[in-house]
N, C-alpha and C positions, 0 to 999 in steps of 0.2 A: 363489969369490965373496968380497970382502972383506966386512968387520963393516960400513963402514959400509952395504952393499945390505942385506948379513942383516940389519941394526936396521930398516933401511923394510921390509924383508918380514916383519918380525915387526909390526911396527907396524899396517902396515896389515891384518895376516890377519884379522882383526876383521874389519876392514871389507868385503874380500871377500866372506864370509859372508854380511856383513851386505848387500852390495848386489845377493846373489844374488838376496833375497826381492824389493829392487827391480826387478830386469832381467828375473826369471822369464815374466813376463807375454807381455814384448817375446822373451824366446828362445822361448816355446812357438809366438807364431806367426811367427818367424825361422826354427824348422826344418822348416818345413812348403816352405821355399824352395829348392830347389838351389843345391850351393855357396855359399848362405851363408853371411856371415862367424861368425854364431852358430853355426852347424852345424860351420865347421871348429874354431871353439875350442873347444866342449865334444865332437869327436871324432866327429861322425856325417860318416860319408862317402858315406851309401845315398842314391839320390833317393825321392822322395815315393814312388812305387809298388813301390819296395822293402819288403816287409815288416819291420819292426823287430822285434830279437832278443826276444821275452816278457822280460817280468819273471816270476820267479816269483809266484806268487798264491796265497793261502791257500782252500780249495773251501771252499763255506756249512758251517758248523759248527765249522771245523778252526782251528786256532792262526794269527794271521797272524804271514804269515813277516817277523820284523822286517828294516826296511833298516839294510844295514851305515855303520858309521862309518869316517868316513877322517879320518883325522889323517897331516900330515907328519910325513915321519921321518928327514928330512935338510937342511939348508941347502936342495938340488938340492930337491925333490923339494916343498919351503917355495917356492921361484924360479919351477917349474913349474906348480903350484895358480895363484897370483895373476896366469900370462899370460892367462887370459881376464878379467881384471879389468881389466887396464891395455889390453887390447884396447877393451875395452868402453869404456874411459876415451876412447880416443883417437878411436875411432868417433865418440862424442857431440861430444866437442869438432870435429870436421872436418864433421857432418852435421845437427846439428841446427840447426833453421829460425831460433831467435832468439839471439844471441851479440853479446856477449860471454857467455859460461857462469857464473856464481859459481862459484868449487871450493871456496870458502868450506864452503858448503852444500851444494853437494855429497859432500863429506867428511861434514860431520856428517847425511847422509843416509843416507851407508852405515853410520857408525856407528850409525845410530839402525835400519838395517835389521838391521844383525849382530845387533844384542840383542836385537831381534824376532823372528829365527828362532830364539831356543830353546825360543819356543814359552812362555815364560812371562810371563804379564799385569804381574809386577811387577819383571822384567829390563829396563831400561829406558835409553835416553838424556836428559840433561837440558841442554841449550842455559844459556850462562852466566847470562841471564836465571831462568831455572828453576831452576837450581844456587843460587842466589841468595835467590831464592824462598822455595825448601822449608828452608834452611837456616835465615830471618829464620822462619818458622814454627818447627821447633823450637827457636829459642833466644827467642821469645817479642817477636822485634823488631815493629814493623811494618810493615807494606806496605798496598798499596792494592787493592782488588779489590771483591769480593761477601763473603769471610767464609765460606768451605764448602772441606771435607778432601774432594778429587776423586780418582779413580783417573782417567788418563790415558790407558790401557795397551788398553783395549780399544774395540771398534768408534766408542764415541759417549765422549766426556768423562761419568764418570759421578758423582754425588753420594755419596760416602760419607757427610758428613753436614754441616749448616749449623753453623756457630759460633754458642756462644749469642749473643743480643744482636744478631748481624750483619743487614747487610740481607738478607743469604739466606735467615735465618728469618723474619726480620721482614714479607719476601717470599711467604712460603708455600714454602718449597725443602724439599723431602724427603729422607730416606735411599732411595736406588736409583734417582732421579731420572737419567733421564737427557737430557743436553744433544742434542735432532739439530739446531738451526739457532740461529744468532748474531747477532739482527739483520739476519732475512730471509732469512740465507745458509746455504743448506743442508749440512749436515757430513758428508755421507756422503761417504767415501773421505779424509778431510781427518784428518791423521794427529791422536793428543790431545792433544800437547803443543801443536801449530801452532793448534789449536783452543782452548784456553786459554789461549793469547797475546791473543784476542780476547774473552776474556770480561775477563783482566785490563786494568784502563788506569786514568785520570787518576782522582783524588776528583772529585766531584760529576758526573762527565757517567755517564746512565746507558746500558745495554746491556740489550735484550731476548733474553731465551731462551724457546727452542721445547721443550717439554720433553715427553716422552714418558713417561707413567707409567700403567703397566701399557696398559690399550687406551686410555686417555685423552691427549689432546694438550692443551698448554696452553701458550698466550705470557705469560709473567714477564717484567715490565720491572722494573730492577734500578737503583738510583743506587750508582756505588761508593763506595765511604769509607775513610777511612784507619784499614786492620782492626790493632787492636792485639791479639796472639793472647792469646783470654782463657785462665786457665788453672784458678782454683779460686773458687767462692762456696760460704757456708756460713750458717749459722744453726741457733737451737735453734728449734723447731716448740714447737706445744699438745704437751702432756702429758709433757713431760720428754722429746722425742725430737729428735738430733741431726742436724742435717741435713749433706752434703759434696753437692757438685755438683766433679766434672772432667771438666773439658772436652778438656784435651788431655795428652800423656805428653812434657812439653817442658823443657827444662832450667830450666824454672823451676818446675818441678808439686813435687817434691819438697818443697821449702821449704815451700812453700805449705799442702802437705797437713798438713806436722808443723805448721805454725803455726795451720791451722785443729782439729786435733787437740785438741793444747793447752789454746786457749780453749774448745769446747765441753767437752772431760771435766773439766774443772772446773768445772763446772756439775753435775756427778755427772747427766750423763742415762741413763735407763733400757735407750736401745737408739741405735745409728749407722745412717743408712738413707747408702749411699754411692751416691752417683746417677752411672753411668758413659753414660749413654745421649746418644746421639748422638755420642760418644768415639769419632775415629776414630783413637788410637793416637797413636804417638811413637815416643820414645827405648827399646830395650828395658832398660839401664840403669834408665829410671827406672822403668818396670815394675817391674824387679827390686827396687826402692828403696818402692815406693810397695805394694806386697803385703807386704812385710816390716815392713810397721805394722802387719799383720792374721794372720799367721801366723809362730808362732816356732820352727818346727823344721821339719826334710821336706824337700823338692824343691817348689820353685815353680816350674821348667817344667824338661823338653828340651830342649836342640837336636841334633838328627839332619841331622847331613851323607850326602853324596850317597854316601858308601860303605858307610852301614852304621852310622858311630858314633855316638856320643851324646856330649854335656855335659852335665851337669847343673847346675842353678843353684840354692843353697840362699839361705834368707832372710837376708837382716842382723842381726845383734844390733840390740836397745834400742829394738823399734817399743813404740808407744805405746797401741794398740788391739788388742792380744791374746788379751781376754779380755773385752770389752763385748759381748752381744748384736746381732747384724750383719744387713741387707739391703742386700744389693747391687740395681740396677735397671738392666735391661739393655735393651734396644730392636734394630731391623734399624741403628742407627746404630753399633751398639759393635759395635769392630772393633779386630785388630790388638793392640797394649800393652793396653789395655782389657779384651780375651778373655783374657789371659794372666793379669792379676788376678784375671777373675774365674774362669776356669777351675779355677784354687789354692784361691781359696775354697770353690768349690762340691767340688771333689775330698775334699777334706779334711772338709766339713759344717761350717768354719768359720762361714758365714754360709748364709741361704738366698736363693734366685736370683729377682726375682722380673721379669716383662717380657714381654718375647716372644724370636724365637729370634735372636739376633746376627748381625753379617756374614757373619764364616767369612774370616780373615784369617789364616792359621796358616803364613805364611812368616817368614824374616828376612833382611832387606836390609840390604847396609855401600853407605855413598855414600861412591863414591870421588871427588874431584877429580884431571882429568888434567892433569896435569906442564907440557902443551902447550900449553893453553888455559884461561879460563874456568870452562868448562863440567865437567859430570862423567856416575860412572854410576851407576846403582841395581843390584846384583846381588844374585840371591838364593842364600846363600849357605847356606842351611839351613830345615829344618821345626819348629817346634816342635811339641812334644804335652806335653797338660798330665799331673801327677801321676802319675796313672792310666794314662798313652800314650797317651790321646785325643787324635786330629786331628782338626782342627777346619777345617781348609781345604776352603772351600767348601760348609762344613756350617753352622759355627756353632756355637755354646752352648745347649742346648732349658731353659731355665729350671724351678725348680721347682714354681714356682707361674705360670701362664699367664695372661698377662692382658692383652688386646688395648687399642690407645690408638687412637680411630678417629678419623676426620675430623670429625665430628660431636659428639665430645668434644674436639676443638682448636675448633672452632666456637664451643663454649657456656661455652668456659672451664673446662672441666673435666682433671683428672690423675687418671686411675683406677687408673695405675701408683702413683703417691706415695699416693693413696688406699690402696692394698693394702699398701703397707707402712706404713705409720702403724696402721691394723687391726690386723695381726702382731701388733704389738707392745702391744695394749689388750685 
């Protein structure tokens, strides 16, 4: 086989993968058919009344038995895996009812299916569109939308948390919030990124969402606007106490923070309450950049790769809040670069925790753009755990002080979280 077959069959191996999760559906009930085309590419030659060989199976109680991995292990054997791929490829193009076919999209379906079968919620495909996107979010550009940090990755488009200011707050949009219909159109089965193509669009024209929270349904109608990603407000409060609000971990949060730093500790206040809530994360750089104002020595996180080992990430010299009395404020919105601040804090008794209990965001993602196109990927290339080794994925942060923020205190105007830490401190 020359290089250049072997460069498409490496190229594409991804995509195989990834469009096995698509095809799966159509082969389970493909082999239920004699002599099917599906039955002869994935190897079964029995008919229907032929009993198929057991899989082994774990008896109630007992370990299950994991399924094995196969990885090629030769050019041949790399050439051999992708024939029922390109079967599959040629079937569709020869049988299916509406054509011309896009392979456009087709293509970025499989890659978007290969990333989907490893099974992890923030392994992901991004359309150049969305590459585009997430990128003008962290570097603090603007775009047009509703203003809220979504996870895309799983069943429904789901809220990690509204941007301050935005109409998504503005709107009543929650942390956990999730998206099931679009302007009447129901989203079940409708992948998240394809489903957040529809919540984004033009400024001024707006979009209703159906939103499901907890047993509750509720239609939000949304006007977009041209979201400029916010990233830090500040002010000193009654009684000598300093106030930080960050909203996101963006390549512009940094600056931001020392500049807000600055001007309140020259005002010599008593105590910093650093409001991270609704913060659905960033850059983990500036994580790393933006805790190293608050702690001067130690490990400010992990990262644990898939074999076993560790990095460690220590603070920067020359933060500026070292040594002020600290509350951190944490919500179901802080997620992500946000946990990782405040994980450090609380590990260390730098500051004390105060909120309810976090996301539980405790991966780390490199976005890569590919070579070939536009577009790119989101891959998770590691775990973090704070200080101490705590993992926090899918847990969270449990605060140290508890202190619920309910509908009925959004209602009446009231903060019983910023309430509790202004207390702290009196």
């Amino acid at each position: 086989m020359d290089n250049k077959v072997l460069r498409s069959c490496l190229l594409i191996l991804g995509v195989i993968l990834l469009m096995g999760v698509t095809f799966f559906s159509g082969f389970a009930v493909g082999a239920l058919i004699p002599n099917n085309s599906f039955r002869q590419a994935f190897g079964i030659s029995q008919s229907p009344s032929t009993p198929a060989t057991p899989v082994p199976t774990a008896l109630p109680g007992e370990t299950p038995i994991p399924t094995p991995v196969f990885q090629a292990q030769s050019p041949e054997e790399l050439e051999e895996l992708f024939l029922p791929f390109w079967e599959s490829w040629d079937l569709l193009h020869k049988n299916y009812v509406d054509q011309p076919l896009d392979d456009l999209a087709l293509m970025r379906g499989a890659i978007q299916g290969m990333l989907a079968a490893t099974g992890d919620q923030h392994t992901s495909y991004m359309n150049p569109e969305q590459f585009t996107q997430a990128n003008a979010e962290m570097s603090g550009e603007e775009y047009t939308g509703i203003g809220a940090w979504v996870n895309t990755s799983g069943e429904y488009v789901e809220i990690v948390s509204p941007m301050k200011g935005s109409p998504a707050e503005k709107a009543g949009i929650r942390a956990k919030d999730l998206v099931i219909a679009i302007d009447g159109e129901d989203m079940i089965g409708v992948p998240g990124d394809l489903a957040l193509q529809k919540i984004l669009g033009p400024a001024g024209e707006a979009v209703t969402l159906t939103i499901r929270r907890g047993d509750e349904l509720l239609d939000i109608t949304i006007v977009r606007e041209m979201i400029q990603v916010p990233a830090v407000d500040y002010q000193m409060l009654e009684g000598d106490i300093a106030y930080i609000a960050l909203y996101t971990f963006n390549e512009l949060a940094t600056a931001q923070v020392r500049e807000a730093l600055r001007d309140l500790l020259a005002q010599n206040p008593k105590g910093l309450i650093f409001d991270l809530r609704n913060n659905g994360g960033g850059l983990l750089i500036t994580a790393i950049e933006i805790t190293s104002e608050f702690i001067s020595d130690g490990i400010v996180m992990y990262e644990e790769y898939g074999d076993g080992t560790r990095e460690s990430y220590r603070p920067q010299p020359g933060g500026l809040a070292t040594e002020i009395p600290l509350v951190i404020l944490i919500n179901e919105g802080t997620a992500s670069a946000s946990e990782i601040t405040a994980g450090a804090i609380q590990d260390y008794g730098r500051g004390t925790i105060i909120g309810v209990t976090s996301y539980g965001k405790g991966s780390v993602q490199n976005w890569i753009p590919l070579r070939t196109e536009a577009g790119g990927v989101r891959i998770t290339i590691a775990r973090w755990l704070t200080p101490n080794g705590n993992q926090i994925n899918e847990v969270g942060l449990t605060p140290d002080i508890e202190v619920p923020f309910t509908q009925e205190d959004l209602d009446a105007d009231r903060d019983p979280q910023l309430d509790a830490a202004i207390d702290f401190f009196n």
